[in-house]
N, C-alpha and C positions, 0 to 999 in steps of 0.2 A: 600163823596158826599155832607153831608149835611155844610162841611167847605166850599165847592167850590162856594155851593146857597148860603152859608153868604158873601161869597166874592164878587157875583155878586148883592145880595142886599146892600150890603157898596159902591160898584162902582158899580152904575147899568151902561149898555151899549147898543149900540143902534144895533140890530142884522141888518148886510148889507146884508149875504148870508146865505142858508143853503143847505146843497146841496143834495148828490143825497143819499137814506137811504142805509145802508147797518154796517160793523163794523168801518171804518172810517169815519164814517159821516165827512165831510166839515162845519165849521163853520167861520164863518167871523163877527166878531160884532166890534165896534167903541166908545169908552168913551169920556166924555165930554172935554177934551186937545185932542181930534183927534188922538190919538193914534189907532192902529187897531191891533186887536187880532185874530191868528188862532188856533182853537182847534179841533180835532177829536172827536165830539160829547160832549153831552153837560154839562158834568160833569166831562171831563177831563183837564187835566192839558195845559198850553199855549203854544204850538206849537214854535209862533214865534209870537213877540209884535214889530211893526215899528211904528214910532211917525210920523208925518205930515209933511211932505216937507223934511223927513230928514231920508231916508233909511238906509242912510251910517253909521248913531248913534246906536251901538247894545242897546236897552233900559234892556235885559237880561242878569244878569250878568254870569249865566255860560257860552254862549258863548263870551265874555271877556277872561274870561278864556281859553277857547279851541284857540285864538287867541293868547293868550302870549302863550302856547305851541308851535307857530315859531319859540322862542328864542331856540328852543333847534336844529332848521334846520342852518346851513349857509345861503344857498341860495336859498329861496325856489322858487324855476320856473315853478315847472309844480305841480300842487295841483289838487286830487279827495275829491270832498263833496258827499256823500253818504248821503243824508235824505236831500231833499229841505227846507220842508215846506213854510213858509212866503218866502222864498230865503236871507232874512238876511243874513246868514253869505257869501255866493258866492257871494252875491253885493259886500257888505265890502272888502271881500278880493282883489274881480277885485279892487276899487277902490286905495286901500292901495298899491296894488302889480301889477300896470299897465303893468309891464312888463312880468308878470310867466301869466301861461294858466290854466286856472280852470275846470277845469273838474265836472258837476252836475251830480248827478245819482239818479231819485225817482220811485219806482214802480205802481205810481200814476197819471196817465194824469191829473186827474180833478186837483190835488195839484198844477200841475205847472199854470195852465188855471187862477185856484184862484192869484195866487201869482202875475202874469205877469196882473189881472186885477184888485186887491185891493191893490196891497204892492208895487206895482213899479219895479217889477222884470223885468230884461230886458239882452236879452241873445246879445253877438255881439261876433265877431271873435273869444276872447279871453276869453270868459265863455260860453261855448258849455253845453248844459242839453241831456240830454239822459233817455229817460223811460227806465227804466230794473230793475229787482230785483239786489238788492246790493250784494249778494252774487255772483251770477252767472255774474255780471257787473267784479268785484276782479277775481275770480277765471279763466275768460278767458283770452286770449291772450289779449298783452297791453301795452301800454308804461309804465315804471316807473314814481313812483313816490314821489317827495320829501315830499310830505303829503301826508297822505289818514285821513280825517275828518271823523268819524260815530258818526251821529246825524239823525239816523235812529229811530224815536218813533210812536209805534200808540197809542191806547186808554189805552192798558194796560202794556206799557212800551218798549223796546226793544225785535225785534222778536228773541228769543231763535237761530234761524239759525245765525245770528250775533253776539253769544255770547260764540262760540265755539274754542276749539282751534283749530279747522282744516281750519277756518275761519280765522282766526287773523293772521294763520301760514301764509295762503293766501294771508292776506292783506301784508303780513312782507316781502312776497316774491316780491309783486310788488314795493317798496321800491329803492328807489336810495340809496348807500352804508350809506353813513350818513342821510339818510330819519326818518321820524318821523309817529308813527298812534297814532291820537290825539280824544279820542272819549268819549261823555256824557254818564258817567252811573248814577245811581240814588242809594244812599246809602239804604235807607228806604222810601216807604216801599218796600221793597224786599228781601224777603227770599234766591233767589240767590246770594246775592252781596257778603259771603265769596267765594261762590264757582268761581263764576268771578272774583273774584281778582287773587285767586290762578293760575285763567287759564292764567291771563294775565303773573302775575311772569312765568309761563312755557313755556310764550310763545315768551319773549320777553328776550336781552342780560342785558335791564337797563330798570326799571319800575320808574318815577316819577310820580305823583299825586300835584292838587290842585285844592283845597276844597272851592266852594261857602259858602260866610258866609250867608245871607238868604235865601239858599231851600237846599234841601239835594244831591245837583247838588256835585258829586267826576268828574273831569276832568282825564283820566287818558292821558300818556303820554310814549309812548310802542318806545324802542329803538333797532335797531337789533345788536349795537355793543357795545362793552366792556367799549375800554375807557370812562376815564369821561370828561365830557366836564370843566373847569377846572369856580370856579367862577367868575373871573372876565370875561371870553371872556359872558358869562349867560348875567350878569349886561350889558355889554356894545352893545350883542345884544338887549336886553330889549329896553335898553335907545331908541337906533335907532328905532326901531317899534314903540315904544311909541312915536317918534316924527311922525311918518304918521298916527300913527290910534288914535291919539288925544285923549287916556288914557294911566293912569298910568302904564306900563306894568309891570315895576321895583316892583310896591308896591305888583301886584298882585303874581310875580314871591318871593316873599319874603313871600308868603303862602308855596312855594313846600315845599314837602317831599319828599325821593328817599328809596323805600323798597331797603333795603339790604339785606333783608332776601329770594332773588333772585335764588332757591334753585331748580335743575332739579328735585328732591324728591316732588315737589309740583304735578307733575305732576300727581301723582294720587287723588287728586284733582279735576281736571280741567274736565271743561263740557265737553265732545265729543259726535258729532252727534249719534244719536240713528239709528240704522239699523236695519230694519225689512227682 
């Protein structure tokens, strides 16, 4: 908490919105290059940061990251975002990928309300939003999908219902055969993060990972099938993405790692839902 007030006394910012009280509080505040920031209350970490006139620019680099995990789809056509916030990355991707259908999903009215009237978020034919809780959004009936994105956060990290493996199985199930679940976890601080790993190894055929170098952002990268995708087709998806979404996709893909230590024994391990 008290890093967060040093951080807003080094960049102080001009507060636009605050919204309605409860555990998500809504906040909206604006720094001096016009940039605009969303937080869930006022001591937590940034939601989502858009610059001025330029939605389409992610200014956070772990979602950079969660974006080069396309390289790992052929063709990705039809995409679920699961956690709005500022709408960042569902813009970007309509933009980049005019032709696939995006799919939003936030358990939040006011989230989208904010988004659509400080960040420029703007829904058309082909990026539909949908209020619903992210789990119960996956687990019902539904088209496949070649990505499913969890960037699902509130004030004190990701909700435990999304971090199970009867969840991920879920997610893994909605999945086009060579589909990809591409989703922000937080290394530290979080006492969960070995157990979440382990869940993901059990819950996935092929686990890659990459790693923001300024926050403690792990990208993880959940595959439902065996083969490997071989390096050069990686690099030559890279390239091509990196020529639509105007960064380096190549450099950032040259962070991965791939756990090989992918071992059905992890599985006792792994989070599973608690039943009462």
């Amino acid at each position: 908490m008290l890093a967060r007030a040093a951080r807003w006394l080094r960049h102080p910012r001009r507060v636009l919105y605050v919204g309605r009280p409860g555990h998500d509080r809504c906040i909206v505040s604006e720094d001096g290059a016009g940039r605009r920031y969303l937080q869930f209350g006022w001591d937590s970490a940034y939601q989502s940061v858009v610059g001025p006139g330029a939605p389409l620019r992610l200014e956070l680099e772990y979602l950079r990251l969660m974006v080069a995990g396309l390289a790992f789809v052929p063709e990705p056509r039809r995409i679920l975002v699961v956690g709005v916030g500022g709408g960042a990355l569902p813009m970007f991707l309509r933009a980049v990928l005019p032709e696939a259908h995006v799919d939003a999903v936030d358990n939040d009215e006011e989230v989208l309300e904010v988004a659509r009237g400080y960040f420029g978020f703007r829904e058309d034919a082909r990026l539909r939003t949908h209020v619903a809780d992210g789990r119960a959004f996956i687990e019902a009936p539904g088209p496949s999908y070649d990505v499913v994105f969890l960037d699902a956060f509130g004030p004190k990290g990701m909700p435990s219902a999304l971090a199970t493996r009867e969840f991920l199985l879920a997610a893994r199930a909605r999945l086009t055969p060579l589909g990809a679940v591409v989703a922000n976890v937080h290394r530290t601080p979080n006492p969960l993060y070995p157990s979440m790993r382990e869940t993901w190894r059990a819950s996935f055929a092929q686990l890659h990972g990459l790693d923001a170098h300024t926050t403690a952002n792990r990208v993880f990268v959940g595959l439902p099938y065996a083969r490997k995708v071989s390096r050069a087709e990686l690099k030559s998806r890279a390239a091509r993405l990196g020529r639509v979404a105007r960064f380096d996709v190549r450099a950032l893909m040259s962070r991965r790692f791939e756990d090989r230590s992918v071992r059905r024994a992890a599985e006792a391990l792994a989070l599973t839902t608690l039943r009462g």
